[in-house]
Structure formats: structure tokens, C-alpha cells
C-alpha positions in Angstrom: 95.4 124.1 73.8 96.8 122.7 76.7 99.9 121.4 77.4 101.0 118.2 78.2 103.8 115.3 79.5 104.0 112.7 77.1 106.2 109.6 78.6 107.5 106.8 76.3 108.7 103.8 76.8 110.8 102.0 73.8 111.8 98.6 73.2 115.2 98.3 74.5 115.8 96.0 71.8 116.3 98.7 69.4 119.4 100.4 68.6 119.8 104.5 69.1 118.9 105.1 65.5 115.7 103.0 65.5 114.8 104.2 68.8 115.2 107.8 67.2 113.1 106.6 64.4 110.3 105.8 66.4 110.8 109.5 68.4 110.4 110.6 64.8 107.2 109.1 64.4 106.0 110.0 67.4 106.5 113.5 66.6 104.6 113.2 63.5 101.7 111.5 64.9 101.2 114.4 67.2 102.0 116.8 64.3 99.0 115.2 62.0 96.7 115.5 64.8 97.4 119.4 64.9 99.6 119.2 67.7 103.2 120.4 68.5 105.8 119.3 70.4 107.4 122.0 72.5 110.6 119.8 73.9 111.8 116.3 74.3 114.1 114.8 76.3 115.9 111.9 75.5 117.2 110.1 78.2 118.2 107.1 77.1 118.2 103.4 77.8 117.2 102.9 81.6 116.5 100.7 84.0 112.7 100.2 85.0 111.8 99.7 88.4 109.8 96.1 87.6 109.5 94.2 84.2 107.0 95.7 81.3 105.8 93.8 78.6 108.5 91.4 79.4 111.5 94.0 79.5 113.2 95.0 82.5 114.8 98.4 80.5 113.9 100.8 77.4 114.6 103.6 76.3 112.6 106.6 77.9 111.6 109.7 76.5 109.9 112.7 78.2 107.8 115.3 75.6 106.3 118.1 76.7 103.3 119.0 73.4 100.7 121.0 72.9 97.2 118.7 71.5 93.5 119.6 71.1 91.7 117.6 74.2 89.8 116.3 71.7 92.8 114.0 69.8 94.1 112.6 73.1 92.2 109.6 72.6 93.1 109.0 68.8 97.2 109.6 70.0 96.8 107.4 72.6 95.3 105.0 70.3 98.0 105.6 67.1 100.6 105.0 70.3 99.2 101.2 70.9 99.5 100.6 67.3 103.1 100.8 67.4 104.9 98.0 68.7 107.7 99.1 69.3 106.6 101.5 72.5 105.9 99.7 74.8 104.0 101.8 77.9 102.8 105.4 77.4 102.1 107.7 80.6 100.1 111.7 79.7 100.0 114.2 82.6 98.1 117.3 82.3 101.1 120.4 82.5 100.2 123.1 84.8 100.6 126.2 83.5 
């Protein structure tokens, strides 16, 4: 499996725990789809550079996982479902 960078954007209009509760899920999407995660970095409530979805900050979180190619599609998807994140960026990790 490959790995990859998975970069979230949260509603800032959360609060940390809910924030952490969507992390959570997150986690367990990419669990159910036979993935791991490998690290995550939380770094907090920023500032974005110009307004998404209406917001001009949220709460950003960088995760390295590990995914069959095959379920990117179907995370991606489960990801839009949730409306609480609000933009999702993958980058292939070189090894």
C-alpha cells in the first residue's frame, strides 16, 4: 500500500472536542476501508489564505495513512458526506 497526505479542513465553528470528534471519525473511516493511519498532526485553528465554503479559518489537520488505491475514491466520497470538513486535499507520499 502506499502512503499518503491526507489534509483536512474543519468547521471553525466547532469547539476542540468536536473538532477531535470529527478526527476520530476520520480515523475510523480510513480504518473500515482497511487503512491505517501512521500520524496526524493537529494543528489547530488557522487562518486560510482566502474564504472556503464561506469560512475564512478552520481547523487543519495533516495525516499521513496507509489505503488500498482502490478505496481512495470511496474515502474521498465518505469525506463529502460529512459536513463538518469542509475541503480535503490527498498527495501521493514518496517513499
Amino acid at each position: 500500500m502506499k502512503k499518503y497526505d491526507l489534509f483536512t479542513i474543519i468547521k471553525p465553528n466547532l469547539d476542540n472536542e468536536e473538532a477531535d470528534k470529527v478526527v476520530a471519525k476520520v480515523e475510523e473511516i480510513i480504518k473500515n476501508l482497511g487503512g491505517e493511519v501512521v500520524s496526524a498532526d493537529k494543528m489547530g485553528r488557522k487562518k486560510m489564505a482566502y474564504e472556503v465554503a464561506g469560512f475564512t479559518d478552520g481547523f487543519m489537520v495533516n495525516q499521513v495513512i496507509t489505503i488500498p488505491a482502490d478505496k481512495i475514491a470511496e474515502l474521498k466520497r465518505q469525506l463529502k458526506l460529512n459536513d463538518s470538513v469542509i475541503r480535503v486535499m490527498f498527495t501521493v507520499k514518496e517513499a
